[in-house]
C-alpha positions in Angstrom: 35.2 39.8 -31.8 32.6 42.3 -30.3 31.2 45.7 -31.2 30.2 48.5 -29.1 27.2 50.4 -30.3 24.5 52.7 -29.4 20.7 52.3 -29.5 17.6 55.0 -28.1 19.9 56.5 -25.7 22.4 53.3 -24.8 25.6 51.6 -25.4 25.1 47.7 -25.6 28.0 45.4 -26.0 27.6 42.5 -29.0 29.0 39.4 -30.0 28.0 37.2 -32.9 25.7 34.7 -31.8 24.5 36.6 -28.6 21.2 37.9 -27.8 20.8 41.4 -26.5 17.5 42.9 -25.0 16.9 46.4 -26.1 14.5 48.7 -25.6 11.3 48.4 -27.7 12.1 48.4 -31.8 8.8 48.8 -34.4 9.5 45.8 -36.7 8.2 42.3 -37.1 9.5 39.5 -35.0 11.7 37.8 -37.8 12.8 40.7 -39.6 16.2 41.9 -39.8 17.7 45.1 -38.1 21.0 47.2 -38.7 22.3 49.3 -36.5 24.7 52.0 -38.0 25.5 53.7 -34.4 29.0 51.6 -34.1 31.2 53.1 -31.5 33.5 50.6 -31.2 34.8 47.3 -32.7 37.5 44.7 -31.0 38.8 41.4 -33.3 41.9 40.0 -31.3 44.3 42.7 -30.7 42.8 45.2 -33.5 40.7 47.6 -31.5 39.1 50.5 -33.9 37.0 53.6 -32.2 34.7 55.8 -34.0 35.0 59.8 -34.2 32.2 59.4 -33.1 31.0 56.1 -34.8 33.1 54.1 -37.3 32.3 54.9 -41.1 31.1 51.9 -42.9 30.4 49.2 -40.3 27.0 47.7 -38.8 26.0 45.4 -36.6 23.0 42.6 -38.1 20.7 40.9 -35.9 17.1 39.4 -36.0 14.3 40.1 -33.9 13.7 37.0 -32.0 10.7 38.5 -29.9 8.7 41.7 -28.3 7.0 41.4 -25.0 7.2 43.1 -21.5 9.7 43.3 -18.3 8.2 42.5 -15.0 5.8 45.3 -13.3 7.7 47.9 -11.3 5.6 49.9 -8.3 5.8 53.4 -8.6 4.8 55.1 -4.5 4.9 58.5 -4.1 4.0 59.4 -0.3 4.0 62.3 1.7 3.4 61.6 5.7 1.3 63.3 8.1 -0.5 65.1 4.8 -2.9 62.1 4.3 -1.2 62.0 0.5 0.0 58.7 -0.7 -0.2 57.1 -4.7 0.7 54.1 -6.2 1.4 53.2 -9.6 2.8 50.4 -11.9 4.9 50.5 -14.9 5.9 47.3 -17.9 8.8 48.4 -20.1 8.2 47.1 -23.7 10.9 45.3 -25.2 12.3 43.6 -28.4 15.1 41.1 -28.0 17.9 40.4 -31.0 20.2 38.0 -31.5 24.0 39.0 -33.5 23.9 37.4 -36.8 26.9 39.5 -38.2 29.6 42.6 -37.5 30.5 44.4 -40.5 33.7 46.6 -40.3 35.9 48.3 -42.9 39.2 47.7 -41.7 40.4 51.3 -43.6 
């Protein structure tokens, strides 16, 4: 059984027990999280998709941690104008792991 759902901008694929990096989520490492934005839910051959979510379903997980992805360099150069700039950039983010899929099977 999985569950397709959506999150600041992004689809992410979850299955009970997993643990999915998102992007970064304001709550306490140990609190729980729902996320309502279910686009679609497999178990064995039943395959339900939303119009455009599915009514009455979630997906539960628990914030395991928050921290930051490696630096990325950002260079932005222009030759022969004696022009060149260099930047770096750490995404914050929280990472969950599936406790639960709810699903109304109406």
């Amino acid at each position: 059984m999985y569950a397709i759902f959506s999150n600041g901008g992004k689809q992410y694929q979850a299955k009970i027990g997993q643990t999915i990096r998102l992007e970064k989520i304001n709550l306490n490492q140990g609190k729980q999280i729902k996320f309502h934005n279910i686009l679609m839910i497999v178990d064995n051959n039943n395959i339900q998709i939303g119009k455009p979510k599915i009514l009455n379903s979630f997906v539960l997980g628990d914030i395991i941690q928050h921290g930051k992805n490696k630096k990325i360099k950002i260079i932005k150069f222009n030759r022969r104008k004696h022009y060149k700039k260099t930047q770096g950039h750490r995404q914050n983010f929280t990472d969950i792991k599936i406790i639960s899929i709810q699903h109304s099977t109406t």
